[in-house]
Chimera marker file (.cmm) of the C-alpha trace (Angstrom):
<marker_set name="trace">
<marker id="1" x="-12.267" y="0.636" z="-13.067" r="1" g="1" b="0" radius="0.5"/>
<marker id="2" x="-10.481" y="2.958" z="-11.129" r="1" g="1" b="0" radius="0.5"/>
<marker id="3" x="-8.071" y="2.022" z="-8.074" r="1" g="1" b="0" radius="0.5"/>
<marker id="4" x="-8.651" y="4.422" z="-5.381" r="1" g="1" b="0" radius="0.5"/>
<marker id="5" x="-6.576" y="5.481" z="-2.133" r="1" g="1" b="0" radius="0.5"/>
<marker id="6" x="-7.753" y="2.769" z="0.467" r="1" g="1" b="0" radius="0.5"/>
<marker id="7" x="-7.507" y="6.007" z="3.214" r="1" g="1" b="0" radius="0.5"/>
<marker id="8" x="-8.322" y="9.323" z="1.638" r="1" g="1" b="0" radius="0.5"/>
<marker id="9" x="-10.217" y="7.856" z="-1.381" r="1" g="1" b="0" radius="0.5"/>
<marker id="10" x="-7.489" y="9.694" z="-3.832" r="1" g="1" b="0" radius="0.5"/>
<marker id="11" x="-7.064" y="8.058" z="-7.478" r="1" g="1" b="0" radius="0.5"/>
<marker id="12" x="-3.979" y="6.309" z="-7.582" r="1" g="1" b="0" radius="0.5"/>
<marker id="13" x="-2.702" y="5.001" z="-10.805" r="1" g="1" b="0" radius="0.5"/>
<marker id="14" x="-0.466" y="2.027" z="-10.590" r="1" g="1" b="0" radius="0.5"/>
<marker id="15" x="1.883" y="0.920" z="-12.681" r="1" g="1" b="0" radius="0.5"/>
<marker id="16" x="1.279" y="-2.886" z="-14.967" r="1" g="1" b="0" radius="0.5"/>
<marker id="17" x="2.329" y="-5.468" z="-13.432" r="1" g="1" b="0" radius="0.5"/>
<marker id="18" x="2.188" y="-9.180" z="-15.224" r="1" g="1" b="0" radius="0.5"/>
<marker id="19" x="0.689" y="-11.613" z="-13.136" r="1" g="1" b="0" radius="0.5"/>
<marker id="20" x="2.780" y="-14.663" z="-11.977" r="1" g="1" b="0" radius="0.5"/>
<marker id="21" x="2.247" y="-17.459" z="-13.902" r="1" g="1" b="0" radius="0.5"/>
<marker id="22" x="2.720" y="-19.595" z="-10.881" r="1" g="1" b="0" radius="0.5"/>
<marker id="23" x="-0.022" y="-17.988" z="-8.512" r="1" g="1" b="0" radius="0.5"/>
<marker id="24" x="-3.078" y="-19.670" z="-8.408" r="1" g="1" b="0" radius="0.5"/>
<marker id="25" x="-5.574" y="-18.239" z="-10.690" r="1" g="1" b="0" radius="0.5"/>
<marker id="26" x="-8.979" y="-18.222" z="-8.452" r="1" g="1" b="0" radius="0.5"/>
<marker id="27" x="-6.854" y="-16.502" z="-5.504" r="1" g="1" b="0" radius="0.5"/>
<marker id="28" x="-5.227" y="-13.810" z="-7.826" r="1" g="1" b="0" radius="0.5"/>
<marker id="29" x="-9.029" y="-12.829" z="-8.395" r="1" g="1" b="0" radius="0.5"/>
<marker id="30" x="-10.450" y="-12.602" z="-5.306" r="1" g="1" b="0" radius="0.5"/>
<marker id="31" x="-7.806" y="-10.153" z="-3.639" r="1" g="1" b="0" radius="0.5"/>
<marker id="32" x="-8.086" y="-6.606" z="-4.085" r="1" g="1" b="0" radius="0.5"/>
<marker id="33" x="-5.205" y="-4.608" z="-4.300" r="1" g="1" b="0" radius="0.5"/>
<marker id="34" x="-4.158" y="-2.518" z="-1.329" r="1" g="1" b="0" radius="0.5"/>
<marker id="35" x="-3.128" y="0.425" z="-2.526" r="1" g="1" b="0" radius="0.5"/>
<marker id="36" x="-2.278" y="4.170" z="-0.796" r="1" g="1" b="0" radius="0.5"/>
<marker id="37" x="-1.769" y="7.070" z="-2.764" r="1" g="1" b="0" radius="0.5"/>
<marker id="38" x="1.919" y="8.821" z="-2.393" r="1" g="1" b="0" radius="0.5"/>
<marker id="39" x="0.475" y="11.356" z="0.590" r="1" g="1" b="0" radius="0.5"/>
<marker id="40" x="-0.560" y="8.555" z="2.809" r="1" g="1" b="0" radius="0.5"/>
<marker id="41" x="2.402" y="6.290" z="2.307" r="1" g="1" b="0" radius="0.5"/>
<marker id="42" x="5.019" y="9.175" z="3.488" r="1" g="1" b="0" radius="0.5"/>
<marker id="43" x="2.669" y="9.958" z="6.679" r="1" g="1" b="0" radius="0.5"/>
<marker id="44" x="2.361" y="6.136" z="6.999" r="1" g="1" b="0" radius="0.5"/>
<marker id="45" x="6.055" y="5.601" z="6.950" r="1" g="1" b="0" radius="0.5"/>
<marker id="46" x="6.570" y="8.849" z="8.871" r="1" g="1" b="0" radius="0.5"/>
<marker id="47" x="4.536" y="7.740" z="11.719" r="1" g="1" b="0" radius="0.5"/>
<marker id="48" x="5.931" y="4.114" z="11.648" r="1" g="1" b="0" radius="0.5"/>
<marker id="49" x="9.396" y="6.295" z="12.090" r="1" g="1" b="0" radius="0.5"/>
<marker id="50" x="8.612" y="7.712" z="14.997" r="1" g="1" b="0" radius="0.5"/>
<marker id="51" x="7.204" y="4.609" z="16.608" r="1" g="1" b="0" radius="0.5"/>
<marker id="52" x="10.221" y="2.316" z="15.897" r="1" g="1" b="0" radius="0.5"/>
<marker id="53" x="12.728" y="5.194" z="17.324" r="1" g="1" b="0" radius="0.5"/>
<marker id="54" x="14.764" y="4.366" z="20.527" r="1" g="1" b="0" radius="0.5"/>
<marker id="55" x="13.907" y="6.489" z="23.665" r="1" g="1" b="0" radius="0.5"/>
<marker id="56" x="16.656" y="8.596" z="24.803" r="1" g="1" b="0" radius="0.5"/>
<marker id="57" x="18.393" y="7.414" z="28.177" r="1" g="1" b="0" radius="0.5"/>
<marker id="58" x="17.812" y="9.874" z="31.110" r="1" g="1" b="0" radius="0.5"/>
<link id1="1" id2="2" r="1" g="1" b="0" radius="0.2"/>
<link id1="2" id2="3" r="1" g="1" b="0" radius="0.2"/>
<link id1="3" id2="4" r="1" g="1" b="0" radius="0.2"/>
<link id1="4" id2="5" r="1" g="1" b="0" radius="0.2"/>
<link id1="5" id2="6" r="1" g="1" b="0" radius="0.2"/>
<link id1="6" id2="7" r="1" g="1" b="0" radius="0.2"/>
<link id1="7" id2="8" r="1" g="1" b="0" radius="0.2"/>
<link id1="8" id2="9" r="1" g="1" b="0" radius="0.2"/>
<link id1="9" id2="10" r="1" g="1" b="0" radius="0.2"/>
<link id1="10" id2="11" r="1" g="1" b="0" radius="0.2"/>
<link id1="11" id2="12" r="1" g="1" b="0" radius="0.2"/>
<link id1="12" id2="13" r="1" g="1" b="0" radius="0.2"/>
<link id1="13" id2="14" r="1" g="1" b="0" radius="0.2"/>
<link id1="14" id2="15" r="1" g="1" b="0" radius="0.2"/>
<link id1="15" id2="16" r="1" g="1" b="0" radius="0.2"/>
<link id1="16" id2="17" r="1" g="1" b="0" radius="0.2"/>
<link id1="17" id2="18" r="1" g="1" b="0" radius="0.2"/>
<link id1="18" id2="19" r="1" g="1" b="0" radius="0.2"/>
<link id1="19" id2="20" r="1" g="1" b="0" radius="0.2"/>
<link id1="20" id2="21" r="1" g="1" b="0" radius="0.2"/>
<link id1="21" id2="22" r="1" g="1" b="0" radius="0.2"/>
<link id1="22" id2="23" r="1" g="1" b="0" radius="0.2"/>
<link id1="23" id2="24" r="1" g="1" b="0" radius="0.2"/>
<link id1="24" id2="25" r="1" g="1" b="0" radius="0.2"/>
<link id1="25" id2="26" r="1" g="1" b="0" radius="0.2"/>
<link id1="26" id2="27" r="1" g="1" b="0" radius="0.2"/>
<link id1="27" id2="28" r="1" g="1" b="0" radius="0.2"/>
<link id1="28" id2="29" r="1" g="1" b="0" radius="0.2"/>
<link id1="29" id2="30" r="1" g="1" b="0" radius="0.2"/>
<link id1="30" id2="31" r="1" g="1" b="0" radius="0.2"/>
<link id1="31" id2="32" r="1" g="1" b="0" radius="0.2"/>
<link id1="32" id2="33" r="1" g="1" b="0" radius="0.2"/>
<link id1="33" id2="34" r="1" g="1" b="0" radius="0.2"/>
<link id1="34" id2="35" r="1" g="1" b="0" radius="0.2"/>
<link id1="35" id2="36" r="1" g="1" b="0" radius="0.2"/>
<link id1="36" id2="37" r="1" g="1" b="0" radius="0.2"/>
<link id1="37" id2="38" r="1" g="1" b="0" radius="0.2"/>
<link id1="38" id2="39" r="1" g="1" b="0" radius="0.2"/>
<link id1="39" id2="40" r="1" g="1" b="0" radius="0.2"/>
<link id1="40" id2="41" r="1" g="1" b="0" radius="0.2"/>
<link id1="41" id2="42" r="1" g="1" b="0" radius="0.2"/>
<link id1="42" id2="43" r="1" g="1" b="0" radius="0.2"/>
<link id1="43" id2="44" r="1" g="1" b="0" radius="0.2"/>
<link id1="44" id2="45" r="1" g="1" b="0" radius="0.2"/>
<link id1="45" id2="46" r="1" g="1" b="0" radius="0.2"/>
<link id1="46" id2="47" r="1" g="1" b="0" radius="0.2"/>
<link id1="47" id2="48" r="1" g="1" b="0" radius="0.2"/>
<link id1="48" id2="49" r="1" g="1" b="0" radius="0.2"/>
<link id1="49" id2="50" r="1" g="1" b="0" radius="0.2"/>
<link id1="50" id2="51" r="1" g="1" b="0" radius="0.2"/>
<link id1="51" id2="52" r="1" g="1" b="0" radius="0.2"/>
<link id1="52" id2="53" r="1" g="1" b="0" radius="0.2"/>
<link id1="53" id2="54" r="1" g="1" b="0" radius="0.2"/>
<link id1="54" id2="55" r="1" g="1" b="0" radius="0.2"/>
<link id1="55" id2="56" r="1" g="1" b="0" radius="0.2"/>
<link id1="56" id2="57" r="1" g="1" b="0" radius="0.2"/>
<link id1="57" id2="58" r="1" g="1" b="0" radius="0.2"/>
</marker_set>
């Protein structure tokens, strides 16, 4: 199975992670990963930049 970009649709491969032992077992299988490919995390964070910004007084 391959993990894809959930906006562009880009393969992403992610690193192996080891499930925790202490999750439970039937939620750890029904949620997907969300996952965004290295293009749409910088615009992501860039527009989230711009948002949070502080207007300039007049």
């Amino acid at each position: 199975m391959q993990i894809r970009c959930m906006m562009c649709g880009r393969p992403v491969e992610l690193e192996e992670f080891k499930p925790d032992p202490y999750d439970d077992e039937d939620e750890s299988q029904k949620k997907s990963p969300v996952v965004f490919c290295q293009m749409c995390e910088a615009k992501i964070r860039h527009e989230s930049d711009e948002s949070q910004k502080v207007p300039k007084p007049m």
